[in-house]
N, C-alpha and C positions, 0 to 999 in steps of 0.2 A: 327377469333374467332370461327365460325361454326366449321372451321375445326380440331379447335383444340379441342373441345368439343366432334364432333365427333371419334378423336382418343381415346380419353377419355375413351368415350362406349363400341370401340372395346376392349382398352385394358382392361375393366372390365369384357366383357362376353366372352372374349376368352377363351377355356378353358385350364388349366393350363397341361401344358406338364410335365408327368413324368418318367424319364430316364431309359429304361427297362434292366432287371439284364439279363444275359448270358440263353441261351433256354437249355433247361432239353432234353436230351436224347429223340433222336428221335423218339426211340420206345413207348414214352411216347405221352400221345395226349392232355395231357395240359402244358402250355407252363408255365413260370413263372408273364411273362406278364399279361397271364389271371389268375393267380391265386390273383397278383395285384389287377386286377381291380373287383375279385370273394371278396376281401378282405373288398374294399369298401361297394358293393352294401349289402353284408348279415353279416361283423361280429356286432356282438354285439356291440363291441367296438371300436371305432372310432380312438386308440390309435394305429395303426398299424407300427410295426419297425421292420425293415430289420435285420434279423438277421446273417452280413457275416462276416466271420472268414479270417481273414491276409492271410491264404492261398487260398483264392478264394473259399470254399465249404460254405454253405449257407444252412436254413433252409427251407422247402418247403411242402405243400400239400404231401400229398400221391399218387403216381400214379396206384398203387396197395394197395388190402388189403384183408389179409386172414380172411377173413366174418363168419368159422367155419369149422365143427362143434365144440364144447365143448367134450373135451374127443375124438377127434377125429385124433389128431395127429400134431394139429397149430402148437406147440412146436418143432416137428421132420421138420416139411414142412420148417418152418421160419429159424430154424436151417441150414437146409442141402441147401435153397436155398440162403443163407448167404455167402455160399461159392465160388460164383462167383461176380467176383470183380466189376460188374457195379450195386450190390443191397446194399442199403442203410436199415439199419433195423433199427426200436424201438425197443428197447433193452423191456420195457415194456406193459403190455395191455394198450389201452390210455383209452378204454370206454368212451369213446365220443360222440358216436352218440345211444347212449343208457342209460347214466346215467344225469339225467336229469341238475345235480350241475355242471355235466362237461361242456352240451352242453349249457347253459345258458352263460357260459364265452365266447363264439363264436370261430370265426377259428383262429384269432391271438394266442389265448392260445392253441389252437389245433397241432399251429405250432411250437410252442414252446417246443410240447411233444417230436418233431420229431427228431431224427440223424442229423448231419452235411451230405450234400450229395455233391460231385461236378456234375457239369450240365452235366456230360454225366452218373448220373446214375440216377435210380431207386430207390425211396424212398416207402418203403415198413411199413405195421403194422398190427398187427394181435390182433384182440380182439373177440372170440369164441363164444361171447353172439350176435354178430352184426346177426347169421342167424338166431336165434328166437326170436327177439326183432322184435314185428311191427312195429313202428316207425323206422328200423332206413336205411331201403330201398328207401323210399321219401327222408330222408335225405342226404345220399349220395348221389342221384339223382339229389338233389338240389343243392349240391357244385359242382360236375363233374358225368355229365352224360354220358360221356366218361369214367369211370372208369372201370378198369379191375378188376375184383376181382376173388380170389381164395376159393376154399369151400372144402375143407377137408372133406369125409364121412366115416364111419367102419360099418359093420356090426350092424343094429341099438340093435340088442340085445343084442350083445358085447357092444355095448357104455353104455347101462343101465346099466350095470355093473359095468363098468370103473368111470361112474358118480358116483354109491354109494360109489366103494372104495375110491376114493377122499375126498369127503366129509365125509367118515368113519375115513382113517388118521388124516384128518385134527380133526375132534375132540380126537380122539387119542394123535394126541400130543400136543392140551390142557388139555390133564386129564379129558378127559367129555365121558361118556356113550353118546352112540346112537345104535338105536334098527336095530333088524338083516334085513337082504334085505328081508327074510318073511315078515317080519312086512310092508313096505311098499310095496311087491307086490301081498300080498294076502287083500280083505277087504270081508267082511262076506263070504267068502270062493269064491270066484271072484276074477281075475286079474281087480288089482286096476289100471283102466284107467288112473285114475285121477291124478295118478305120475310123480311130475314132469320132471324125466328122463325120462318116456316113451312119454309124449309129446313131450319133445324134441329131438327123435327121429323119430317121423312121418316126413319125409322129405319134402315130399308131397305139405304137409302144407304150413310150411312157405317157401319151395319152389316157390309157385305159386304166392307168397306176393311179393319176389324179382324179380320173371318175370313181375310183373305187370310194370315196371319202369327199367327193364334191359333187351338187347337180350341176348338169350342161348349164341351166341358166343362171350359174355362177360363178360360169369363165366365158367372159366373150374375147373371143380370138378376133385380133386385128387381120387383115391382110397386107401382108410387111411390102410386098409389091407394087399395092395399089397406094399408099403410102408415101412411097416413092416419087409417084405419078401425078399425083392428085391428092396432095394429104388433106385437107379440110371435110371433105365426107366421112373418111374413115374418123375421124375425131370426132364428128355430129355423134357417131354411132356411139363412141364412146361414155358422151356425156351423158347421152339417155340410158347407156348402161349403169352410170354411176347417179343418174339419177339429180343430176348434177341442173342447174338453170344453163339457157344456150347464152354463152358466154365469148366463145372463139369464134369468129369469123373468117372469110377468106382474105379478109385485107390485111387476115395476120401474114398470110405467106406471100413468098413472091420466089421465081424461081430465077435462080442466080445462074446467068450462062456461063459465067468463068469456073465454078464449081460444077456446076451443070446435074444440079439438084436445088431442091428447095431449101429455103431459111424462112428465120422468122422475122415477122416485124411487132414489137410489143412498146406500147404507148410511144411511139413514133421512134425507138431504138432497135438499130436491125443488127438483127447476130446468126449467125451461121453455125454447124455442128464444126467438130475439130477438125482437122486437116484427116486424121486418119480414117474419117470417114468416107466411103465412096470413094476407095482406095481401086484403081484396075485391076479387074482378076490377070490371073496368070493365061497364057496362052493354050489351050489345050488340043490336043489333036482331036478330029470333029470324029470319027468311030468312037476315041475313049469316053468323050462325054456322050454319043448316043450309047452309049454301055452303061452308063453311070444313068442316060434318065430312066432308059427301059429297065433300070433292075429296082428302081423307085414305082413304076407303074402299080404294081400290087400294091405293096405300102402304103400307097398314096390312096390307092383304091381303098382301102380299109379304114382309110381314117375319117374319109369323106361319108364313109358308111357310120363311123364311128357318132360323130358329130353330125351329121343329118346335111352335110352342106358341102358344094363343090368349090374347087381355088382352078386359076386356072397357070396349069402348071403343066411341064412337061411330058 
């Protein structure tokens, strides 16, 4: 009787074993396993389901994520490193770890954002708001602190720019007035600090928010500029960052003189980013914008310090 009472206990405290799905890409430093058991301890939801497809690919954490910047080129980066066959993309921004309705669902919904991936690739997502949200650096930290992430930067002057023509269209093609980029970067005859394009380009800033909980050599920062100009090196750089086999080549690109930027060319089909990219900035008067880059000089200065590395920028 003892003993059978004893088995009893064991089989009630033993704990319950569960069958681990296929390991993710080597180059990858969390496994599926541990995304399992990441799944347990912090989602929201207790309702966790595997989500695998007949042909073996399966949904999964993110093992990269392009963090920013806004306007700074996520869309070309995500695109072009799309092109090598071990990266798995969100086709959409998930805004997860920054909108508060999303990240309240927990990581089960988070996974659900994600592409089908098979376990030898790289599941990727890019949401542009993740480098000036302060929250959302602990966050990530919190799921995988192992996380690679990529960070996109331009010319912080140029991206003021790019920020208001965006958000200029987009009222545009609701039928809605909005006032000229004077209006918001002059206020009682002063460059208006307090804009929220020019905050979000102090890098600086919320750079040193993301080092607080990441090393430098697990964020390589593109340069959104040179990208621009010349994207096939910056993407070289990428791939040894992720670690990734050299896969994209320059015959991917070709640069389109009607758009008068680059596109891609992938297994002999060529597609270009959307029309609202590489939209004309607005006109600005040549003092206001030498106001606008000389009050970035320090900034700038500090970030370069920050990161150990120069852009070349205004």
């Amino acid at each position: 009787m003892a003993a059978f009472l004893l088995g009893a206990v064991l089989l009630i405290v033993q704990p319950q074993i569960v069958p681990s799905r296929p390991a993710i890409n080597s180059n990858a430093e969390t496994s599926q396993s541990v995304q399992r058991e990441l799944l347990k301890k912090t989602s929201l939801k207790n309702d966790f389901k595997e989500n695998i497809h007949s042909n073996g690919s399966c949904q999964q954490l993110p093992q990269t994520i392009i963090i920013g910047v806004r306007k700074g080129g996520t869309r070309a980066l995500l695109e072009m490193l799309s092109l090598h066959p071990d990266i798995a993309a969100a086709e959409s921004e998930v805004h997860f770890f920054d909108w508060e309705d999303h990240y309240r669902n927990g990581l089960q919904w988070y996974i659900n954002q994600m592409p089908f991936s098979y376990p030898h690739q790289i599941t990727v997502e890019k949401t542009p708001a993740y480098f000036t949200s302060p929250k959302v650096p602990e966050r990530v930290y919190n799921m995988n602190k192992s996380m690679r992430l990529l960070l996109i930067l331009r010319d912080p002057s140029e991206r003021v720019l790019s920020d208001y023509t965006q958000v200029f269209y987009n009222h545009l093609q609701k039928h809605k007035p909005y006032p000229s980029i004077e209006q918001f970067l002059i206020k009682d005859g002063e460059l208006n600090v307090d804009y929220k394009a020019i905050n979000r380009s102090l890098y600086y800033i919320h750079m040193q928010n993301w080092l607080k909980y990441f090393p430098l050599d697990h964020i390589h920062i593109v340069d959104g500029d040179k990208l621009i100009k010349d994207p096939f090196p910056e993407i070289e750089k990428v791939e040894r960052f992720l670690k990734l086999s050299p896969q994209i080549n320059a015959s991917n690109f070709y640069f389109n003189k009607t758009k008068g930027f680059y596109c891609l060319r992938d297994s002999g089909r060529e597609r270009c980013l959307h029309e609202s990219k590489g939209r004309a900035h607005p006109q600005v008067d040549t003092r206001l914008l030498e106001k606008l880059q000389e009050y970035f000089h320090e900034p700038n200065k500090k970030f370069f310090e920050l990161v150990g590395r120069t852009f070349d920028w205004h």
